[in-house]
N, C-alpha and C positions, 0 to 999 in steps of 0.2 A: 541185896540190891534189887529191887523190883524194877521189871520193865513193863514197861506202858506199851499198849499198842495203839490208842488212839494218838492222834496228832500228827504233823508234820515229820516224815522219816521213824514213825515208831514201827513200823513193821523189815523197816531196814534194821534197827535197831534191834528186835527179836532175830531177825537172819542171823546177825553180827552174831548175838549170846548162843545161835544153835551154833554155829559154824566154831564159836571159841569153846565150848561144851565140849564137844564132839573131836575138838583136835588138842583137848588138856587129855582126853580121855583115851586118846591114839594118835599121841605125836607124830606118826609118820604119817597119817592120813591125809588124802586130799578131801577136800570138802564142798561143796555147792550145793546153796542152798537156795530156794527160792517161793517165793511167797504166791501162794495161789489163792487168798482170800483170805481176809480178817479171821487171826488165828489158825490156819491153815498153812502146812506148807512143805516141801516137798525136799529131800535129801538124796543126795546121791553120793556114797561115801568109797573110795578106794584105797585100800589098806592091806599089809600081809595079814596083818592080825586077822582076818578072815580066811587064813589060809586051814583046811584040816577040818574047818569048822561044818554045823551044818547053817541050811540059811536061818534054821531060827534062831540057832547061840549065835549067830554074825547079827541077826535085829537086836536080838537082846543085849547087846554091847554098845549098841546105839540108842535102845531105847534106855539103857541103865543111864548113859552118860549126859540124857538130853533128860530124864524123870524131871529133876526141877525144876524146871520149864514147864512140867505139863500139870502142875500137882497143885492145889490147894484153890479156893475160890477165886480170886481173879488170876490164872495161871495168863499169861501172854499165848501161848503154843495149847490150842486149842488139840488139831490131832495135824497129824502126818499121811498125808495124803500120799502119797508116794515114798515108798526108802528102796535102793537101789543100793545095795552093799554086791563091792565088784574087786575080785583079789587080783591083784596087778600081774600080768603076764611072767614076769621072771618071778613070782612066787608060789606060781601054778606048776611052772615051769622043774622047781626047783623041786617042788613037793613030789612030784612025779619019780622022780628019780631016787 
């Protein structure tokens, strides 16, 4: 399914595909996303799955999940300007102990 990012609501429409990417990929995650310029755009992902990990294997779980989105000549998701992987208190919490 190719998305478009020219047009009326196409760059909402890329948010939509990072944000369902990224939560097929870590069902328990919360997700927001947002668009900081024509294929550009910025994530902030809070999940255990990041728990143990270090920050680069927690990017790389986000970069794996969002890759088709970034890959091949008209890719929609140009680059990520921001990623923000953030482990949820009671998983920090839990690890600790």
């Amino acid at each position: 399914m190719p998305i478009q990012i020219a047009g009326p609501g196409g760059a909402l429409e890329v948010q939509a595909a990072l944000d369902e990417a990224v939560s097929q990929a870590m069902p328990e995650a919360e997700v927001e996303v947002t668009a900081a310029g024509p294929g550009h755009f910025e994530l902030r992902v809070t999940s255990t799955a990041f728990a143990g990990k270090t920050r680069v294997r927690q990017q790389q779980l986000v970069y794996g999940a969002i890759a088709h989105l970034m890959s091949g000549p008209n890719a929609p998701v140009h680059a990520i300007d921001r990623l923000e992987c953030i482990i949820p208190k009671s998983a920090s919490k839990a690890e600790s102990r």
